[in-house]
N, C-alpha and C positions, 0 to 999 in steps of 0.2 A: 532400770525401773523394775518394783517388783509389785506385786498388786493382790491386796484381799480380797475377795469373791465371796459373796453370801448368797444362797437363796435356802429357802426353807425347806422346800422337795424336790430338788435335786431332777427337774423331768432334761428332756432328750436335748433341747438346746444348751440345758447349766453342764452336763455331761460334755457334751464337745467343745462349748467354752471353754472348761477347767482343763480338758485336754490338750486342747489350742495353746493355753496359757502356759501351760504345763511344757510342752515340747517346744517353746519360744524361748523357757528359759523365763517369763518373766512372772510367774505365780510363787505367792510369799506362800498363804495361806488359804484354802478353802474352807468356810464355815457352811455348816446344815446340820439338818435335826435326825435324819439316819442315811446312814450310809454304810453300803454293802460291799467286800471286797470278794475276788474270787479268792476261796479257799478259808475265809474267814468263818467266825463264828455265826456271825448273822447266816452268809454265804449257805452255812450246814442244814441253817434254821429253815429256810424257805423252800429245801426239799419240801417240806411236810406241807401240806394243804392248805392246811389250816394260817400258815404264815407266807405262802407262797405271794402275797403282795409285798413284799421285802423286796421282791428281784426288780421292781420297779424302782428301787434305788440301787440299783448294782453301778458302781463306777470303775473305772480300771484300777489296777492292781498298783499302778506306780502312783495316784495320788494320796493311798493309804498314809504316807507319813507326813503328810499335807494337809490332812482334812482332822477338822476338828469335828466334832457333833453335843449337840443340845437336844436330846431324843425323847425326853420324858414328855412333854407338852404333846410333840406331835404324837407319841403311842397316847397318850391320853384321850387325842381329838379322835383316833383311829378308832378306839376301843369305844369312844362314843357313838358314833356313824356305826357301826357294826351294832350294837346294843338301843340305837335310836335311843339314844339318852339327849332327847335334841334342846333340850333346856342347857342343857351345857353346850352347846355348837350356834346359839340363837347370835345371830348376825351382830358383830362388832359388839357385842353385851357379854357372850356367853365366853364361862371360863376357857374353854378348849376351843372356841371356834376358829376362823381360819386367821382371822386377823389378828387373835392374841400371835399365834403359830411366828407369823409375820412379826412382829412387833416384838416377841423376846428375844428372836434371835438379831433384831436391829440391833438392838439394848446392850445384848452381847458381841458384836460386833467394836458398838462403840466403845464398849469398856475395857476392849485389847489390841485400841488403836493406837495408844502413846507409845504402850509396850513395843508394837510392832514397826511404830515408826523408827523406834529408837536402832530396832534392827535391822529390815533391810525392806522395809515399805515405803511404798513413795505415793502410791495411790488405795483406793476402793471402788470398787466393781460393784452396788446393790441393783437389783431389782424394784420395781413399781409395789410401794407400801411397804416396803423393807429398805429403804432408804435414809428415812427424815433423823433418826437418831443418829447412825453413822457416818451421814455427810455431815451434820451438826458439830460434832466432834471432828472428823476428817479437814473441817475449813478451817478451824482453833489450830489445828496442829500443821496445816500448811498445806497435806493430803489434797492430791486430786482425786475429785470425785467423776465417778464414770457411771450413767445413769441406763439402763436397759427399760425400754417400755412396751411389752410385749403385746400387748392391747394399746387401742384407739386410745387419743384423751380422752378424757371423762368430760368435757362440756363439749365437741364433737359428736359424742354417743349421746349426749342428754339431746341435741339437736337434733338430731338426725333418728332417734330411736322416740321423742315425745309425741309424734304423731301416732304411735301405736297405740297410745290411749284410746282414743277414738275411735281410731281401724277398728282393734280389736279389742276391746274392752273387757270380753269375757278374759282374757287373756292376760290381763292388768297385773295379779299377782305373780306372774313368772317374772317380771323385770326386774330383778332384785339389782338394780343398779340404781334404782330410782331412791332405792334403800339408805345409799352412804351418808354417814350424815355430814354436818355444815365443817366440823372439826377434820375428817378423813380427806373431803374434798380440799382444804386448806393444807394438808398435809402433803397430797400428791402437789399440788402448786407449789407446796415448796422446795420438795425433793426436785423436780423440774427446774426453777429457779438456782437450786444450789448447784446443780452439776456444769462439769464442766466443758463435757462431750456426751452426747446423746445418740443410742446406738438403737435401731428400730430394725425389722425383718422383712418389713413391705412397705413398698412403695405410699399405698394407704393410707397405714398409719402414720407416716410420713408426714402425708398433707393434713392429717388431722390437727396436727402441731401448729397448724396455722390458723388455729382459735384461740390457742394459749393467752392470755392478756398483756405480754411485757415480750421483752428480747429473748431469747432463748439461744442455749450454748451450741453448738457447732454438732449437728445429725448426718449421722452416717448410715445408710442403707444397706444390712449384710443379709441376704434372705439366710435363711437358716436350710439343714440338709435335708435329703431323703432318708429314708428308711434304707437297710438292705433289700435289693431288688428280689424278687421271686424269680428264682432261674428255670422254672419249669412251670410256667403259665400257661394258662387251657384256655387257648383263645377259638374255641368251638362250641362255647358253654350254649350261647344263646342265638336262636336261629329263626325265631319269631311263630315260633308254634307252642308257645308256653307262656304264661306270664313273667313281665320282665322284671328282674330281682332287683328291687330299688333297697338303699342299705342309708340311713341316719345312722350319723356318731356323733354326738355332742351333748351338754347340758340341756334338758327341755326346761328352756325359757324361749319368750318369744324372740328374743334377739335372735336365735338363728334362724328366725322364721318358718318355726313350726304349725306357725298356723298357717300359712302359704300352704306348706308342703301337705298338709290332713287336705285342706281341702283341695286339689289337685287330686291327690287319693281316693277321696272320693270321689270325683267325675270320671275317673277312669277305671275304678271299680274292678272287676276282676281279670283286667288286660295288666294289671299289676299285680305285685309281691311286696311290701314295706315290709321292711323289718327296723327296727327303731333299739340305737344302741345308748341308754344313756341315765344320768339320776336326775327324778325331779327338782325342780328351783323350792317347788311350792304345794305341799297337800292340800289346799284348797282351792284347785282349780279345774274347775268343774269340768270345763270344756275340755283342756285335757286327758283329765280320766276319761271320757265319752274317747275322745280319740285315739288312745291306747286301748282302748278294748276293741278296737275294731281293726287291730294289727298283731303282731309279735313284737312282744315290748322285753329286752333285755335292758335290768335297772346297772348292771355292771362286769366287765368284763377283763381279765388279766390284758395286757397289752398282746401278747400274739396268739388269744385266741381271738382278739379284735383282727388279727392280719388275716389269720383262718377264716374268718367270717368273711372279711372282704374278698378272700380270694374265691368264695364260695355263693359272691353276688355278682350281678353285671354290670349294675352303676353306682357311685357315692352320689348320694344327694345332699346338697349342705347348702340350703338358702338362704345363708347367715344375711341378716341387716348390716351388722357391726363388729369386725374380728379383725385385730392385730394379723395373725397369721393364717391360723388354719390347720394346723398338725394335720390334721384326718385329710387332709387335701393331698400332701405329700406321701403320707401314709397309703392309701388307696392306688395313688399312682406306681409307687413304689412297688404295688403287689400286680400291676398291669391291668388293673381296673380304673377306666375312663369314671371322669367326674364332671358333675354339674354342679355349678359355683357359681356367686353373685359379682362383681367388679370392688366390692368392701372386702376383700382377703387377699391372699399371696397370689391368687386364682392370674392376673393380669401382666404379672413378672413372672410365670412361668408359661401359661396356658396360652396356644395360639386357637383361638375359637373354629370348634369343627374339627380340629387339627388331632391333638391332644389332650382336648377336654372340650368343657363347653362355658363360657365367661355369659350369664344372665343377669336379668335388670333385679338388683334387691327389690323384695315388696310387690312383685309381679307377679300375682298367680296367674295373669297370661302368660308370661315370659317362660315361665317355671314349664306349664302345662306346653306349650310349642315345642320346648326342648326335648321332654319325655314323648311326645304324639312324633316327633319327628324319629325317634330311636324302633319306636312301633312299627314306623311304618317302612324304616331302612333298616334291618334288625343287623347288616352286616358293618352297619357304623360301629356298633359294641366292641367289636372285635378289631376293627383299622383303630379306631381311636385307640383301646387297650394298648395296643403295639406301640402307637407311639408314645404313650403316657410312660410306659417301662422306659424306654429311650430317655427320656427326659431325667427321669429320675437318675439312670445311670452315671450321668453328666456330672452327678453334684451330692453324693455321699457327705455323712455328715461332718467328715474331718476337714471338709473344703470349707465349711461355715466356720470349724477352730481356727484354721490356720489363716482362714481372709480376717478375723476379729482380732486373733494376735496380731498380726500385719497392720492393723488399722489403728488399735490401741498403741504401738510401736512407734508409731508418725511420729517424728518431731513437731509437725503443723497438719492442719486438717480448713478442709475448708468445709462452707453451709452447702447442701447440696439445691437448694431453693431460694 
């Protein structure tokens, strides 16, 4: 069996995937839109400052003659985001936005699937919105389709995220999920429909798949890795004579429950430190704005000065409503920095509550605010927890997550795991 891979950006799970695939023996092809090797030209490029988000696609050295790229679109959507040329990034409309991103590199996938079958492919590997054309063509030509859905379903999140209407109203414009329209939401159904193993990261998302409306093909549970652990961690940072360094990383919309977390912040007022790592969803949101001005608000950040910052806080706060995985979950722990997380992320498959982290109720600013008044008032929790969080992470580096998905894709037969 040999198998083509697409995703459009190339982040830390498509990385150890393609690796996984790769040292199994079983990868044809890797497509994406840039991709960095060490010693390459790109590789030279991102010395310099100016280009130094290049390293955020660096992949190893031996898939170079493996990967193909389709670059011009995604420098395009880059150079607009960096220039706010946001009429060209305007959601599923605009020329450069994320979804075109998605969608040409389907396009091209599909169009060098006869070719490849003819050589030595037997299947395709896409991603959630980077599918519908590829599997389309892959089912004509006999191709198994293997579908990754990195995020919750989408009528799950419409469930379970429509009552924030009302909660939070002011807030309304950060849910750009409410966004997709009738044709995209038909799409992700179908990419779901047409595969023929369905590979998830947490347990979660997992059970989310049980809104879907029909049969659905054969899911398998592979959490994804850690980060490299911080081998010289300062677990004496925080001793309760200081305000405690609470640290947000993610997109400000309300799905991860930013408005939980502001106000929480403010009832506890100067016994805290926020610092808030992330780009807005939406410039017109008022309530918002009011809430970043009464914090440290970083709109974006290279990937290890996000590790630096974490190691230079005492807890992750992430009270996501609705997330596939959680990156920043793994991420944080990895650097020995204990986290607070809602039971909707990877937070439950890995975190033993009080232990390791802390597992809270989504949508509870009590829940939220208990967890943090409890770290106050034990400040040497910070530090036991941190300990064991590093432990944890050590366990499960990211080439465990290649080599269990090559293993899995490799099955002869597979069974549902629900």
């Amino acid at each position: 069996m040999k198998i083509v891979i697409a995703h459009p950006t190339g982040n830390a799970n498509v990385r150890a995937a393609t690796v996984g695939l790769m040292e199994a023996e079983l990868l044809a092809q890797f497509y994406t839109s840039i991709a960095s090797f060490p010693g390459s030209f790109l590789d030279y490029l991102s010395k310099f400052k100016p280009f130094s988000e290049i390293n955020r696609r660096t992949f190893h050295r031996d898939l170079q003659s493996k990967t193909s790229m389709l670059p011009w679109f995604e420098i395009a959507r880059l150079l607009s985001i960096k220039f706010k040329i946001n009429g060209l990034l305007k959601h599923e409309e605009g020329v450069f936005c994320i979804d075109s991103i998605y969608k040409n590199l389907d396009w091209k996938v599909a169009s060098i699937l006869k070719k490849a079958s003819k050589s030595n492919a037997s299947a395709v590997y896409s991603y959630e919105d980077g599918a519908y054309h590829s599997f389309l063509k892959a089912k004509s030509l006999g191709l198994s389709c293997y579908y990754d859905l990195p995020i919750g379903y989408w009528r799950a999140a419409q469930n379970l995220l429509k009552n924030e209407q009302e909660r939070w109203p002011d807030w309304v414009s950060t849910l750009t999920g409410f966004q997709d329209s009738e044709l995209k939401l038909f799409r992700k159904d179908e990419e779901l429909r047409m595969a023929d193993r369905i590979f998830v990261a947490s347990n979660f998302t997992a059970q989310t798949l049980k809104e879907y409306p029909g049969k659905l093909a054969p899911i398998e549970v592979i959490p994804y890795g850690f980060s490299p652990i911080n081998t010289e961690p300062k677990y004496d940072a925080y001793d309760g004579t200081k305000p405690l360094k609470l640290l947000f990383v993610g997109s400000l919309t309300q799905r991860k429950g930013i408005a939980e977390l502001f106000a929480v912040a403010d009832q506890l007022g100067k016994h805290i430190d926020l610092t808030i790592v992330g780009r807005k969803t939406s410039n017109t949101c008022i309530a918002l704005d009011k809430a970043l001005a009464k914090h440290k608000w970083i709109p974006s950040l290279s990937h290890q000065d996000v590790l630096a910052l974490m190691r230079q806080s005492d807890v992750l706060v992430f009270p996501t409503l609705f997330e596939g995985f959680g990156l920043v979950i793994t991420e944080a722990m990895s650097q020995g920095i204990p986290v607070i997380t809602t039971e909707r992320t990877i937070g439950p498959d890995f975190i033993r509550n009080n232990e390791n982290g802390w597992i809270i109720q989504a949508g509870s600013i009590e829940s939220l605010k208990v967890a943090i008044v409890n770290l106050l008032q034990t400040p040497k929790l910070v530090n036991q927890v941190g300990i064991a969080a590093i432990e944890t992470a050590s366990l499960r580096p990211w080439s465990v997550y290649g080599k269990e998905l090559a293993m899995a894709i490799g099955k002869q037969d597979s069974t549902l795991i629900f």
